[in-house]
Backbone as CSV, one residue per row, in Angstrom:
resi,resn,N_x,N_y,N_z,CA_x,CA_y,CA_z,C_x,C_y,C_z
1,UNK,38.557,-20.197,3.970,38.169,-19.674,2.673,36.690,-19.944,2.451
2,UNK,35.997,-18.991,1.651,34.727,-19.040,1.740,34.174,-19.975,0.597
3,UNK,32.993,-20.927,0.363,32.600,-21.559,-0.546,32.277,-20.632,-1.381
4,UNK,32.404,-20.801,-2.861,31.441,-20.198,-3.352,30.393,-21.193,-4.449
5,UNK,30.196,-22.054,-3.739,28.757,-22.460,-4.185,27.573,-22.174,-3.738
6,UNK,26.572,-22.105,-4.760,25.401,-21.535,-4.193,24.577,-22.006,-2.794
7,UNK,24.320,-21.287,-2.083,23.463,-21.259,-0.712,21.651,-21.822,-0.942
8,UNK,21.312,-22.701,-0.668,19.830,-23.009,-0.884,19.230,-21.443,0.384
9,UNK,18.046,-21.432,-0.544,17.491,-20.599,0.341,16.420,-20.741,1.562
10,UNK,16.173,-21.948,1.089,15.265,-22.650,2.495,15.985,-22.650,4.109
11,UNK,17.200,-22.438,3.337,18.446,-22.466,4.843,18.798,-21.469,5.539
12,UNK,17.770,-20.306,5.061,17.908,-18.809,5.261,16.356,-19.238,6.779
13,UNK,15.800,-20.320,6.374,14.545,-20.010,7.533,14.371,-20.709,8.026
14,UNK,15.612,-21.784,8.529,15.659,-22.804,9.155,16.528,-22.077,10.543
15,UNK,16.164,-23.217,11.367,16.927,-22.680,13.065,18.218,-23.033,13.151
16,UNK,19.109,-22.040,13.029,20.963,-22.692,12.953,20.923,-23.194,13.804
17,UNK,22.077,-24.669,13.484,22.131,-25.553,14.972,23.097,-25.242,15.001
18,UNK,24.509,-24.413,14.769,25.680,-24.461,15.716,25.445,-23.550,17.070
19,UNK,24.890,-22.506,17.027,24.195,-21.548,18.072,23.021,-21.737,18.856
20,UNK,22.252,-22.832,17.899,21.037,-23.164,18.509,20.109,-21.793,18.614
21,UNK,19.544,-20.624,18.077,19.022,-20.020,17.461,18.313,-19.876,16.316
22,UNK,17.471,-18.950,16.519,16.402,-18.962,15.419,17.338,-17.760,14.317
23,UNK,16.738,-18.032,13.251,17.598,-16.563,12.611,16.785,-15.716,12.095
24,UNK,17.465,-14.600,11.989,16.684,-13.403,11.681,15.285,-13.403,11.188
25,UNK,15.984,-14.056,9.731,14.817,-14.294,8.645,13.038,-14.844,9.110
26,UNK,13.971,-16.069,9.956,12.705,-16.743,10.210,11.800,-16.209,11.489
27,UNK,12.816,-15.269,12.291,12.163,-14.260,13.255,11.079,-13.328,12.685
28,UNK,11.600,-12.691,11.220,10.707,-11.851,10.636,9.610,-12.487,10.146
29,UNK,9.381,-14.027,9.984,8.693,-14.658,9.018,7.645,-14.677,10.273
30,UNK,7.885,-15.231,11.416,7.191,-15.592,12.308,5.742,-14.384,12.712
31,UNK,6.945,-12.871,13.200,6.836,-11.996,13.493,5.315,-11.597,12.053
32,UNK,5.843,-11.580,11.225,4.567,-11.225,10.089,3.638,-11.665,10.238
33,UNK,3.757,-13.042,10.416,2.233,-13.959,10.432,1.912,-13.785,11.649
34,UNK,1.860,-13.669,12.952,1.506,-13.271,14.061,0.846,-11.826,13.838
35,UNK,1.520,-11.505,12.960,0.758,-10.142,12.880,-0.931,-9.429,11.731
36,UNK,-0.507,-10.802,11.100,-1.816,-10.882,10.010,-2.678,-11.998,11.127
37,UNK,-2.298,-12.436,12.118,-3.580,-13.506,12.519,-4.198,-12.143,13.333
38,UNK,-3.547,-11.255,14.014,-3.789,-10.804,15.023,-4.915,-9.709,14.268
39,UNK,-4.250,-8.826,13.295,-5.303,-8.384,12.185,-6.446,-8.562,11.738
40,UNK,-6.394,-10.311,11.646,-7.607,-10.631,11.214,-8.738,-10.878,12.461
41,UNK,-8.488,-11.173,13.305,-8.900,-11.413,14.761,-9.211,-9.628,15.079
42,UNK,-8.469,-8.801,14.673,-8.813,-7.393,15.214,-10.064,-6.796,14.113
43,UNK,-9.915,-7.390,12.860,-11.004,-6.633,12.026,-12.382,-7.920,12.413
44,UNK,-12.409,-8.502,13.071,-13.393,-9.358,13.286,-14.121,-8.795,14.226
45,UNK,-13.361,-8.095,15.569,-14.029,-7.309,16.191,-14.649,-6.018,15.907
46,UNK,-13.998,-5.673,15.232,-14.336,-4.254,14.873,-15.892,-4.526,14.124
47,UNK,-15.926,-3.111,13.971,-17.671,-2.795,13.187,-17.226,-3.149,11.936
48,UNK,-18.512,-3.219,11.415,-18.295,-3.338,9.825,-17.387,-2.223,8.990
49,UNK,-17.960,-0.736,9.486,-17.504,0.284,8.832,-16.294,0.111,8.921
50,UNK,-15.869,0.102,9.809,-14.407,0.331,10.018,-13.349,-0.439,9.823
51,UNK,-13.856,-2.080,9.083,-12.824,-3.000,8.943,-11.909,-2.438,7.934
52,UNK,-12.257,-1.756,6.796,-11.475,-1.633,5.523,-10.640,-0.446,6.012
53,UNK,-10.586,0.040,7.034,-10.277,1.314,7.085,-9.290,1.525,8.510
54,UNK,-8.875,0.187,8.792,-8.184,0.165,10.195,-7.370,-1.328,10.200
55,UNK,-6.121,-1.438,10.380,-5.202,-2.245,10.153,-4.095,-2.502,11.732
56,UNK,-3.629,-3.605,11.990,-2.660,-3.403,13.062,-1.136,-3.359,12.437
57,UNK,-0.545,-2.336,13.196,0.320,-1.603,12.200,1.815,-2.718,13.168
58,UNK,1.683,-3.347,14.612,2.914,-3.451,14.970,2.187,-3.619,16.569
59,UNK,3.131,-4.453,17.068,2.875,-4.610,18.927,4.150,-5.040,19.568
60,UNK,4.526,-4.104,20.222,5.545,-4.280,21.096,5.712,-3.522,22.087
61,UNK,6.335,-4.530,23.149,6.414,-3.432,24.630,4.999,-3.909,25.308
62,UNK,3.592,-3.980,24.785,2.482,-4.445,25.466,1.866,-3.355,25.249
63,UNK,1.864,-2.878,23.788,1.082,-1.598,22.750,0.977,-2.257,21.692
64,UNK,-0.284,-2.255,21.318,-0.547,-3.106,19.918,-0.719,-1.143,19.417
65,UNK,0.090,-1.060,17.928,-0.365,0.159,17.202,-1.575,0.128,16.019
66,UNK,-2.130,0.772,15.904,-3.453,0.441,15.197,-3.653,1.519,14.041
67,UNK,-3.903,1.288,12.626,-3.366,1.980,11.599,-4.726,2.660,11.182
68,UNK,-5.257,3.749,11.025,-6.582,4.438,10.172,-6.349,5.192,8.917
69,UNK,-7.222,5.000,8.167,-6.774,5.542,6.979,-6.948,7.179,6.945
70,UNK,-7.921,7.953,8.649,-7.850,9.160,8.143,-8.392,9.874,9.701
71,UNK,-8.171,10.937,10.101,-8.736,11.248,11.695,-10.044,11.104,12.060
72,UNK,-11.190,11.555,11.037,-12.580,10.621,11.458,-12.803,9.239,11.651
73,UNK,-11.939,8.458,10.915,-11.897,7.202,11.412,-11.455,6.876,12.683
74,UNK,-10.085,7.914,12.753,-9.224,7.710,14.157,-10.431,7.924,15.184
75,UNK,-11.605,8.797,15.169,-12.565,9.253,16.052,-13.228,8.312,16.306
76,UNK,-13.948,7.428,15.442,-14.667,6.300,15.029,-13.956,5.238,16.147
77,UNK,-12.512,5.237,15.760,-11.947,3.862,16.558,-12.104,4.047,17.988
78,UNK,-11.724,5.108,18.198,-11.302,5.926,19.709,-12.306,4.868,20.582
79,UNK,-13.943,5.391,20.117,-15.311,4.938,20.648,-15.202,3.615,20.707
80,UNK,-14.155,2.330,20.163,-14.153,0.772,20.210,-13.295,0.756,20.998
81,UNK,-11.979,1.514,21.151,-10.746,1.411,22.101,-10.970,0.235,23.230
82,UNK,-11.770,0.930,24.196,-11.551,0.076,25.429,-12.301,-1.149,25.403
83,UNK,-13.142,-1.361,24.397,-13.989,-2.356,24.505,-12.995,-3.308,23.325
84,UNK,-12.050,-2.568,22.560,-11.373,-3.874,22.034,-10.377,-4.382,22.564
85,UNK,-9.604,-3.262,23.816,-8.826,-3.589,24.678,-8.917,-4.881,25.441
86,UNK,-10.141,-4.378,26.511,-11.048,-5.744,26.962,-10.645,-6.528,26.092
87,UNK,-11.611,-7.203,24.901,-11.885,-8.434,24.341,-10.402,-8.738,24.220
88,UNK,-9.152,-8.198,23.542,-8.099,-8.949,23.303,-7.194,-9.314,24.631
89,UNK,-7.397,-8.407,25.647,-6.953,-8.896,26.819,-7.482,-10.572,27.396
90,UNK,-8.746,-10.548,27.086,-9.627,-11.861,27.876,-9.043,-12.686,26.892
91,UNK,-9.198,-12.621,25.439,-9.166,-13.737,24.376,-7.387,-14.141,24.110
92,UNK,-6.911,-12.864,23.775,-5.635,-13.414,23.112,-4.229,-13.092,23.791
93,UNK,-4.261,-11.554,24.448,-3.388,-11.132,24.816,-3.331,-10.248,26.106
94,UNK,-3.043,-10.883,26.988,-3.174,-10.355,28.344,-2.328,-10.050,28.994
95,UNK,-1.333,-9.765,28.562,0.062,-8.626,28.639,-0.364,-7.248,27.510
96,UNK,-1.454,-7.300,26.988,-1.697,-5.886,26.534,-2.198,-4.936,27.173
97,UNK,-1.526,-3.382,27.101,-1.389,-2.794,28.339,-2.232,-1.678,27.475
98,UNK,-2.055,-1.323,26.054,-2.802,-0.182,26.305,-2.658,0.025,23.976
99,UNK,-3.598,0.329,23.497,-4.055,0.490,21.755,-3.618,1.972,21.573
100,UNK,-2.522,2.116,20.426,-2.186,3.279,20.160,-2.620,3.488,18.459
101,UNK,-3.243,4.335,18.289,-3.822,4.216,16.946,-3.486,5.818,16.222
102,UNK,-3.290,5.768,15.321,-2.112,6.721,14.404,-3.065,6.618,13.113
103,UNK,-2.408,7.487,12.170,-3.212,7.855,11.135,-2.169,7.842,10.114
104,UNK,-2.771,6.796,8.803,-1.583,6.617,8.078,-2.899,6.772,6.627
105,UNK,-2.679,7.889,5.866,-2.976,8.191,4.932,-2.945,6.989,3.423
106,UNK,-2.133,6.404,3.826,-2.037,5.454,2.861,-3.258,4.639,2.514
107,UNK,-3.813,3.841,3.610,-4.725,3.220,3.788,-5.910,3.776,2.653
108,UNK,-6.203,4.808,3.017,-7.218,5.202,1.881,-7.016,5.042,0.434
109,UNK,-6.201,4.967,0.159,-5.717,4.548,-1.298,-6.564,3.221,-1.558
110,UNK,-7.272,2.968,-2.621,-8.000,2.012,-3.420,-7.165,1.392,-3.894
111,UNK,-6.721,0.307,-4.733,-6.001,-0.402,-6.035,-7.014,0.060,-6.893
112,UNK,-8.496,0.261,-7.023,-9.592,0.210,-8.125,-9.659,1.968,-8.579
113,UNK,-9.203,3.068,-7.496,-8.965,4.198,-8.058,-7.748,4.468,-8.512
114,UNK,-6.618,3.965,-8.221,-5.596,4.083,-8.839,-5.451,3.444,-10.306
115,UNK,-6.473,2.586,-10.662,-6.287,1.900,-12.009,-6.947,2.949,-12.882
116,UNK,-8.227,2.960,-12.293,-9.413,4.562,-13.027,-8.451,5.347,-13.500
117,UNK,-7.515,5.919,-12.552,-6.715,7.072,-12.716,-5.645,7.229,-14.160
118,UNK,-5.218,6.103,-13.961,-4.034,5.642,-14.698,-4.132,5.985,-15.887
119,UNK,-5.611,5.301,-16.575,-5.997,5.087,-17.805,-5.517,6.430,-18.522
120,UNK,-5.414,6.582,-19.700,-5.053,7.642,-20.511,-6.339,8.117,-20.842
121,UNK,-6.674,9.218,-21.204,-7.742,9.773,-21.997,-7.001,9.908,-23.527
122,UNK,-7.742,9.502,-24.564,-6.996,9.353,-25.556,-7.378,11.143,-26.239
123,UNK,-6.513,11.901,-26.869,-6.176,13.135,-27.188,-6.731,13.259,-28.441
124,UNK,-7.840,14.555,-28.827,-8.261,14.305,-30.001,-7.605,15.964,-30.083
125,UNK,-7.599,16.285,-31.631,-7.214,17.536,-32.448,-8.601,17.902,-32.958
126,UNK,-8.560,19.041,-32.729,-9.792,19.329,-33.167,-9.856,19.863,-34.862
127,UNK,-10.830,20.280,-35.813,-10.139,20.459,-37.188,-9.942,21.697,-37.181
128,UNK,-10.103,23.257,-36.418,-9.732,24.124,-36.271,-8.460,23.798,-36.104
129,UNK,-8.033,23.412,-35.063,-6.670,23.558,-34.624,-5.956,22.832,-35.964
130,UNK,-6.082,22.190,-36.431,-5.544,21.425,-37.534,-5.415,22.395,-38.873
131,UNK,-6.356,23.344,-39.223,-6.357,24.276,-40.507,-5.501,25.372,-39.885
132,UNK,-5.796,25.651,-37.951,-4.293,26.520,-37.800,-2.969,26.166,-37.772
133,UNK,-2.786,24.799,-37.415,-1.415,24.051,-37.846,-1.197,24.068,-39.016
134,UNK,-2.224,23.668,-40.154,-1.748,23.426,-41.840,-1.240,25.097,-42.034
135,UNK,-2.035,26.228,-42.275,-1.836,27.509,-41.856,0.025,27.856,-41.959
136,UNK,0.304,27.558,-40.700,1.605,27.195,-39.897,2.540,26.602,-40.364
137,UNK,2.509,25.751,-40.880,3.022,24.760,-41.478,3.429,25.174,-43.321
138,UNK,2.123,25.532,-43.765,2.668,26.318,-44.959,3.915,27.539,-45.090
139,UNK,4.248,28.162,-43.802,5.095,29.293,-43.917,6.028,28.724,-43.254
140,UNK,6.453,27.175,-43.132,7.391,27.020,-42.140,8.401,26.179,-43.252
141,UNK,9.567,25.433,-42.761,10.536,24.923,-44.183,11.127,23.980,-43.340
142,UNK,11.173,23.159,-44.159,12.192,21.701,-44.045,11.346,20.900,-42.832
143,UNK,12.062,20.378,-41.255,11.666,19.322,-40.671,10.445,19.848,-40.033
144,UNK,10.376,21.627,-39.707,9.654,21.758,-38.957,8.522,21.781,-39.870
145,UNK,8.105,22.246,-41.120,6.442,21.618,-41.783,6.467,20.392,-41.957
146,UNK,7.598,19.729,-41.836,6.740,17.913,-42.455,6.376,17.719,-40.850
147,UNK,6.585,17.906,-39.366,6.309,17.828,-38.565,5.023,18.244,-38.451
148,UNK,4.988,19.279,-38.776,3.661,20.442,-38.535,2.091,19.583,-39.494
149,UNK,2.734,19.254,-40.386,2.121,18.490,-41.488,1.289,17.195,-40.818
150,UNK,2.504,16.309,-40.262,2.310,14.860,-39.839,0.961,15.374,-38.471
151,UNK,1.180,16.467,-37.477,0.108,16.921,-36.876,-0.995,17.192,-37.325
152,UNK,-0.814,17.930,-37.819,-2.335,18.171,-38.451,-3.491,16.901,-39.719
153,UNK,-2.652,15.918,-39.860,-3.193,14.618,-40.175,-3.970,13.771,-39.111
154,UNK,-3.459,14.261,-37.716,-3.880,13.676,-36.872,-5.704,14.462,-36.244
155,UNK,-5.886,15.464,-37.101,-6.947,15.985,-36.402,-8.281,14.912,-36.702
156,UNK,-9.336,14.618,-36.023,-10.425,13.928,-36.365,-11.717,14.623,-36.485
């Protein structure tokens, strides 16, 4: 029968000892941070231009995949390819066989233009439109002029 008291969650990223295995969790945990050192080590090589604009997306098999935010960049990288091949072969990884670099639109996305964007423009009435609502509103009856009404208060 199963407990049902609560499970700590620290025990989700610890190494089970009845199997003597690592578990999933802590496979993925591992797997991530290997993959932000390797990132940061890859935008170190790279040019300036191109750090914000090129990410390692994943490595497996002895293919590191390499992320651009757009195909001129992808062009841009192409020209570092073998020379970043080299360096990570000598320095870090020398079972790497070969940089596959893909184009992921996302990347270009800002956080600082998406906030710009967001903002509302606040809506003004102009007082034309407001003497054609009052207008409107005089020949209209019951909810729809006190509506029509409450609009046209709003003109500035």
């Amino acid at each position: 029968m199963r407990s049902s008291r609560p499970f700590p969650i620290y025990r989700l990223f610890l190494e089970t000892t009845e199997t003597s295995r690592v578990s999933s969790l802590l496979q993925i945990q591992q797997r991530a941070i290997m993959l932000l050192k390797l990132n940061r080590t890859v935008n170190a090589l790279l040019p300036v231009p191109l750090r914000p604009w090129c990410r390692v997306a994943n490595i497996r098999q002895g293919v590191m995949v390499l992320e651009t935010a757009s195909a001129s960049w992808q062009i841009r990288l192409r020209y570092e390819q073998y020379q970043l091949l080299s360096v990570l072969r000598a320095q870090i990884l020398p079972s790497l066989s070969s940089i596959d670099i893909r184009i992921n639109p996302g990347l270009a996305i800002t956080p600082e233009l998406n906030a710009q964007k967001l903002v509302e423009k606040p809506r003004y009435l102009s007082a034309n439109s407001a003497i054609s609502i009052r207008h409107v509103a005089a020949r209209s009856e019951g909810k729809l002029k006190n509506t029509l009404e409450l609009l046209a208060k709003l003109a500035g």
